[in-house]
C-alpha positions as CSV (number, residue, x, y, z in Angstrom):
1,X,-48.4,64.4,-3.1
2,X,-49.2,65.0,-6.8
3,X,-44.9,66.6,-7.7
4,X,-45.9,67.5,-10.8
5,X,-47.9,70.7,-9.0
6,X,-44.1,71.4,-8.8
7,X,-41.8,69.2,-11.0
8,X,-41.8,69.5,-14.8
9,X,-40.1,66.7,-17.1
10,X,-36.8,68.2,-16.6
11,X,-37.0,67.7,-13.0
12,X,-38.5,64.3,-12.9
13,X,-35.5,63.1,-15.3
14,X,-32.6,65.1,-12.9
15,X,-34.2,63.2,-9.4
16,X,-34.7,59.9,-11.7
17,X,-31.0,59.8,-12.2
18,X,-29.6,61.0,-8.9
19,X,-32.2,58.7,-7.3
20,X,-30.1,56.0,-9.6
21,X,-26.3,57.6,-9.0
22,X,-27.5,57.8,-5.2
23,X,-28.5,54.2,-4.5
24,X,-25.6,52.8,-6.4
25,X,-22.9,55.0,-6.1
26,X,-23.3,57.1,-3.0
27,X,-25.1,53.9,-0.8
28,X,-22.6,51.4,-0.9
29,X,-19.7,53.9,0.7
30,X,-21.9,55.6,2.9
31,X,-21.4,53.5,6.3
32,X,-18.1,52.9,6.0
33,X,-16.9,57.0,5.4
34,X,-19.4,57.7,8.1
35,X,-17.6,55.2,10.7
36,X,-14.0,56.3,9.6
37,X,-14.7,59.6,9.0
38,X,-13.5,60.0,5.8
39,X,-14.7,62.5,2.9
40,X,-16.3,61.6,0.1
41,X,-14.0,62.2,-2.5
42,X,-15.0,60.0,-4.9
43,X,-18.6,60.5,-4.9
44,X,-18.3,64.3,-5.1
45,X,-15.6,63.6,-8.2
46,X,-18.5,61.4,-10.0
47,X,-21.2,64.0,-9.2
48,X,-19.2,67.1,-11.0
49,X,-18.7,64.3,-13.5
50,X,-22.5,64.7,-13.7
51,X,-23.3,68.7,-13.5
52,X,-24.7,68.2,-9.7
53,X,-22.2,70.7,-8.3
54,X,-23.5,73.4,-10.0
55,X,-26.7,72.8,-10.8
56,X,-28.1,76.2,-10.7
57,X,-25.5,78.5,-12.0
58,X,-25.0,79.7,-15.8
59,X,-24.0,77.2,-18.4
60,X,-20.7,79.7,-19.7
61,X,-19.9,78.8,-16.3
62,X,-19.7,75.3,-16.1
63,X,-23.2,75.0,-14.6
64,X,-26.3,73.3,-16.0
65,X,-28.0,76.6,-16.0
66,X,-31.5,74.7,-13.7
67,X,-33.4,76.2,-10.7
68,X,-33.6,76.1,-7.1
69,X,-36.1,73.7,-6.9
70,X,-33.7,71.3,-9.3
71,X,-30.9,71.8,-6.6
72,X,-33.8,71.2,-3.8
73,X,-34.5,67.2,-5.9
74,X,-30.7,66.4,-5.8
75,X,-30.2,67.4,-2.8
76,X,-33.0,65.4,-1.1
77,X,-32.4,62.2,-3.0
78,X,-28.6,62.4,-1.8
79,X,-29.3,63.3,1.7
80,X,-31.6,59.6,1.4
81,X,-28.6,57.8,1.6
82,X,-26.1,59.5,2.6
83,X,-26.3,63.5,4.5
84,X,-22.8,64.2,4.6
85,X,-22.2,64.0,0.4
86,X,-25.7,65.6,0.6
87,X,-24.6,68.3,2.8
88,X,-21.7,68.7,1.2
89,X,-22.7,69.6,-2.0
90,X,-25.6,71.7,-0.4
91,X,-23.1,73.9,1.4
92,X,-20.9,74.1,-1.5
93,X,-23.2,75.4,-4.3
94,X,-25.7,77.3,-1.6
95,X,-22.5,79.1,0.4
96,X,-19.9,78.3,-1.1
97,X,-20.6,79.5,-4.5
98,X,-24.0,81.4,-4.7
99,X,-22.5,84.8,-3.3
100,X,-20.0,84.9,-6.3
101,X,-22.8,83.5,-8.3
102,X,-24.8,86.7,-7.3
103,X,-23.1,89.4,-6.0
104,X,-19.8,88.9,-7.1
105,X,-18.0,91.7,-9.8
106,X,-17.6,90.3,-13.2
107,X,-13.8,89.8,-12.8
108,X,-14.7,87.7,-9.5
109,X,-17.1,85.3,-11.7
110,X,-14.8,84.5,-14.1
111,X,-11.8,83.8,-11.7
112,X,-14.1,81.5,-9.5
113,X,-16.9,80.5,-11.0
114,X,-15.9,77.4,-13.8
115,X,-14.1,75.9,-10.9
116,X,-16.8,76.2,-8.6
117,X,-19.2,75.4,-10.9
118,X,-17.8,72.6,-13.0
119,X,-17.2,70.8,-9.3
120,X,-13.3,71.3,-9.7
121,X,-13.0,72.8,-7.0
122,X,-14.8,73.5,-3.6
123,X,-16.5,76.0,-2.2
124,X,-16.5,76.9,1.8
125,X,-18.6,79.7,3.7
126,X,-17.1,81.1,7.1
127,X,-19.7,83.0,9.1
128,X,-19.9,81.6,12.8
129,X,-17.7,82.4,15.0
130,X,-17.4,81.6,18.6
131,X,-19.6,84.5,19.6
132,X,-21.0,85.4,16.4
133,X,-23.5,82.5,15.6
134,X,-27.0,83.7,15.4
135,X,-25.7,86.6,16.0
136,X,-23.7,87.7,13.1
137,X,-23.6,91.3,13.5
138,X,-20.9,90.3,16.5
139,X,-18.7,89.5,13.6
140,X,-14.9,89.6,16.2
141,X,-13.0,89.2,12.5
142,X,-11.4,92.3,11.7
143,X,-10.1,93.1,7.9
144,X,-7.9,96.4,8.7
145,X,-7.2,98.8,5.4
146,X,-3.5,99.2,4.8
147,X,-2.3,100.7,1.4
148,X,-3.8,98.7,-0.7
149,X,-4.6,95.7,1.1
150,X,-6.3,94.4,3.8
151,X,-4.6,92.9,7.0
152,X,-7.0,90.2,8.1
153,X,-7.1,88.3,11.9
154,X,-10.1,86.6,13.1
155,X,-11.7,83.0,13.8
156,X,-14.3,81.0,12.0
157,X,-16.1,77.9,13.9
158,X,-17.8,75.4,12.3
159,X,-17.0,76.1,8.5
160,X,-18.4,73.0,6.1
161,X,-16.3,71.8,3.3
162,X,-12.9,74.4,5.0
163,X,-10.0,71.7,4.8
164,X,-11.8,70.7,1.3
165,X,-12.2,73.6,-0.1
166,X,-10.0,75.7,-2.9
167,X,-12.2,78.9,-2.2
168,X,-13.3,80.6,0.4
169,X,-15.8,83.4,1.5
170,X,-15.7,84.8,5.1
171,X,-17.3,88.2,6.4
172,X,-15.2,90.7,8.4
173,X,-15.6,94.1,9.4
174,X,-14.0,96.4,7.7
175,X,-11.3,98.8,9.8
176,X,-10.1,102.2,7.9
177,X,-7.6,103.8,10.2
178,X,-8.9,103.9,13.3
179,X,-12.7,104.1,12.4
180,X,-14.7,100.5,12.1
181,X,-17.0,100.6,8.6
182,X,-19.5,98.1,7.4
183,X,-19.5,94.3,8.0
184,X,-18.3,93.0,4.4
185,X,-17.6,89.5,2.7
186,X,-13.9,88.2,1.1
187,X,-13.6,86.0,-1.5
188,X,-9.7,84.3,-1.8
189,X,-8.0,81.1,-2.0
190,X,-7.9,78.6,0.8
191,X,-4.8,78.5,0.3
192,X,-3.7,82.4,0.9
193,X,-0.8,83.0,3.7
194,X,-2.6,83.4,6.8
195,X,-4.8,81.2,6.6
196,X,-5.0,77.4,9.1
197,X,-7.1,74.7,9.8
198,X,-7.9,72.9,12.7
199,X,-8.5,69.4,12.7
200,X,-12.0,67.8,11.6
201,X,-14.4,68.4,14.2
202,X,-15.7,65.1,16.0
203,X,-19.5,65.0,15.4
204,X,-22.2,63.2,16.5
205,X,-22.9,62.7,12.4
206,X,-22.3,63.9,9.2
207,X,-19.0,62.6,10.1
208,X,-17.9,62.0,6.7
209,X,-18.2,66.1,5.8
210,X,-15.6,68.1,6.5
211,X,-16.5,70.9,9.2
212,X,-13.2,72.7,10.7
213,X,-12.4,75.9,12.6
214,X,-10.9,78.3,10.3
215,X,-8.1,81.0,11.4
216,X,-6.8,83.7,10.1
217,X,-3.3,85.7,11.2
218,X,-1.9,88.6,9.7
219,X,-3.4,87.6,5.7
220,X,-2.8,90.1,3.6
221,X,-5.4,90.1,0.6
222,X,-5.8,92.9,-1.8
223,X,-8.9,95.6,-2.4
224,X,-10.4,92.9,-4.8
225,X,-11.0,90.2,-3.0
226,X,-13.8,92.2,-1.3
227,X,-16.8,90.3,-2.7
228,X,-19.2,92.6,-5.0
229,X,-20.0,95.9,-3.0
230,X,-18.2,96.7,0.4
231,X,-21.2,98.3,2.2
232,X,-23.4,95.5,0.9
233,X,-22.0,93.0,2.2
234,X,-24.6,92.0,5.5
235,X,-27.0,92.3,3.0
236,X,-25.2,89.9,1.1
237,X,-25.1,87.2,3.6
238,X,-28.8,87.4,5.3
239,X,-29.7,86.8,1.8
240,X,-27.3,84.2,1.7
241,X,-28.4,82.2,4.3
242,X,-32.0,82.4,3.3
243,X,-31.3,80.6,0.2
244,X,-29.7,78.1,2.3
245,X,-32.2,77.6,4.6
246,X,-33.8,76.3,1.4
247,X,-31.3,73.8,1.0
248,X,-31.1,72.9,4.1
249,X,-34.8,71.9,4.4
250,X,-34.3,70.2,1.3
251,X,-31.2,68.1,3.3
252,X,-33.8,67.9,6.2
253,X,-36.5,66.4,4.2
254,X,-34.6,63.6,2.5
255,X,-32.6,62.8,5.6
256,X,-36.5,62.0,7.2
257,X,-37.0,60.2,4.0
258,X,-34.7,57.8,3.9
259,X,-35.1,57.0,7.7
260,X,-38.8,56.3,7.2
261,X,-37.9,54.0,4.1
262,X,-35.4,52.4,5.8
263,X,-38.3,52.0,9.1
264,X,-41.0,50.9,6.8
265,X,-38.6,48.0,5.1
266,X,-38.0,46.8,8.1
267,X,-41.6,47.0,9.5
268,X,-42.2,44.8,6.6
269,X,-39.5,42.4,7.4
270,X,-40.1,41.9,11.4
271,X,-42.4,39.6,12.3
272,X,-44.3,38.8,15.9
273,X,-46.8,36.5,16.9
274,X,-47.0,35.6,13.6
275,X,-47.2,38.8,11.3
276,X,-45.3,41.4,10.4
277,X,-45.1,44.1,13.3
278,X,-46.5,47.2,10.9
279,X,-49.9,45.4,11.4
280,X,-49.7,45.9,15.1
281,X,-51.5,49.8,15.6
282,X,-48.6,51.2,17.9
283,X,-46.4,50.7,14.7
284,X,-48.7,51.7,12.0
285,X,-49.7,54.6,14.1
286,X,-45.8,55.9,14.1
287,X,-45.3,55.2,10.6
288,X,-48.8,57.1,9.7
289,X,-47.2,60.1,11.7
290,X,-44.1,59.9,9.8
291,X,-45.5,59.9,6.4
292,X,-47.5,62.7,7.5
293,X,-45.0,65.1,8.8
294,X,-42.9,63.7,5.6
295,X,-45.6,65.1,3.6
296,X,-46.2,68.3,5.2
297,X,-42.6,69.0,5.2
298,X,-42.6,67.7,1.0
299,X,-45.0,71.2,0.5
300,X,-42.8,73.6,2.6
301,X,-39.6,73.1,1.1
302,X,-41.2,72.5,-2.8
303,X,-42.9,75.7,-2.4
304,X,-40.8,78.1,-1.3
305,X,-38.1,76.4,-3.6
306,X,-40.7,77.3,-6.6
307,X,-41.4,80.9,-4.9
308,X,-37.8,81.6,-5.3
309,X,-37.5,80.8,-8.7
310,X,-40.2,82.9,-9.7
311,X,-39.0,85.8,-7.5
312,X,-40.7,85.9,-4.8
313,X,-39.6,87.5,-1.2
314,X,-38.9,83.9,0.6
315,X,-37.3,84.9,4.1
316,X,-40.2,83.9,6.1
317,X,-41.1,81.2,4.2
318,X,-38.0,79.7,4.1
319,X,-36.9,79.9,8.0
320,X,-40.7,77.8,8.4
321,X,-39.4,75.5,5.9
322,X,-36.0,74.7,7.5
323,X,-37.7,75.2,11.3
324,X,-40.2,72.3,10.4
325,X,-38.1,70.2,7.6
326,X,-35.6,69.5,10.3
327,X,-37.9,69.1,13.6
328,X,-39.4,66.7,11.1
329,X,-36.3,65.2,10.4
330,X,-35.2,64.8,14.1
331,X,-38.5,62.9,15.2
332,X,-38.2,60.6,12.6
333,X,-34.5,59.4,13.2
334,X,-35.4,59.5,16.7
């Protein structure tokens, strides 16, 4: 695939050196954080160092003020070596910070955002719950209107970056006296009173991100920390999560990646009956499937990576990004 169709000197220079930072930073720790379980503390320290946590927000920020399709190259050279520090950063920039990024007042910027976006802090997402998955409109978390504040009790499964994080966006629905309004988003510390943690979830991998159950009793938080407009706030977070369906192919793609690399090295290496076993055709034949889906899934997520930066509606086009990226992704591990 020609990348320049997509990539301009800018990007070529930003996946030249997390292509370098990967392989000899990220690499060398990535088996042993994966076995033990262990976040990647370090890594993620070096890579604010560098500007990748906030690669697409404003430069007064702390960002480096780049594109989606910039975030898209980092993300997929990371998630090469290493998906949990690539899936970290991808859920902390596409969840944990875009909806401050974009929807958030200007007083909720400029509390949040040079943490967020200098990679000081971390950003966390709570949307599932244990029967509101797909299904967020079941949002069970309630956010009841007292005086001035809101009473907040609910549960959050499966929250990346949670026990990590310094901030944290949930959705709730909204309860003023005895009548239920809008489902809305929060913004507030992860530290607030009223909020716990359960222990890291044991996962089949990614096991060196941090993914927890989040719960909330009796947290008090005050009007503000509704994020940006209260009756916009499903809006908010379907056009949340089709940005990160983009970054989630983009975690997809370089996950299949670095498994075909990895395949195609050793193909090299193996020998039988005296040559190496990619000249046998039931080899070659798997590694000219993987290339291919490799490559169809290279166009997907690039595209609607560049649609988005120019401003195009991407909803469809992303879902069929992150639908085939990560099919492709499975079949090739497999």
């Amino acid at each position: 695939m020609k990348e320049n169709l997509y990539f301009t000197e800018e990007h070529i220079m930003l996946r030249d050196m997390v292509r370098d930072f990967a392989n000899n930073e990220v690499k060398p720790l990535a088996q042993e954080l994966d076995e033990k379980g262990e976040f990647p503390y370090k890594s993620i320290e070096k890579m604010a160092e560098l500007g990748l946590m906030g690669i697409p927000w404003e430069e007064k920020y702390g960002g480096t003020g780049m594109d989606i399709l910039a975030l898209v190259i980092a993300i997929e050279e990371l998630g090469k070596v290493c998906c949990s520090t690539a899936a970290t950063m991808m859920a902390h920039t596409s969840l944990g910070t875009a909806p401050i990024a974009l929807f958030g007042t200007t007083e909720q910027k400029e509390k949040y955002m040079p943490g967020l976006a200098s990679g000081k802090k971390i950003g966390a997402f709570g949307l599932t719950e244990p029967n509101a998955g797909s299904d967020a409109g079941n949002t069970q978390t309630r956010a009841v209107l007292e005086g001035d504040y809101y009473i907040v009790n609910g549960e959050k499964s499966y929250c990346t970056n949670a026990g990590v994080s310094s901030v944290l966006i949930f959705t709730a629905v909204i309860i003023e006296g005895d009548q239920e309004k809008e489902i809305s988003a929060f913004v507030v510390d992860s530290k607030t009173k009223g909020i716990s943690f359960s222990p890291p979830e044991k996962k089949m991998g990614w096991c060196a991100s941090d993914t927890r159950s989040v719960f909330f009793k009796d947290m008090q938080i005050p009007k503000s920390a509704i994020l940006g407009n209260p009756k916009d706030g499903f809006k908010q977070f379907l056009q949340t999560l089709t940005s990160g369906r983009i970054t989630i192919g983009a975690l997809s793609l370089g996950t299949a990646q670095g498994a075909f690399n990895r395949a195609l090295s050793y193909s090299n290496e193996r020998e039988a009956f005296g040559k190496s076993i990619n000249r046998f055709q039931g080899i070659s034949f798997k590694l000219s499937d993987m290339a291919t889906q490799i490559e169809a899934a290279k166009h997907l997520v690039y595209h609607v990576a560049w649609m988005k930066d120019q401003g195009f509606p991407v909803m469809r086009e992303a879902s069929m990004a992150k639908l085939f990226a990560s099919e492709t992704a499975m079949k090739i591990t497999t």
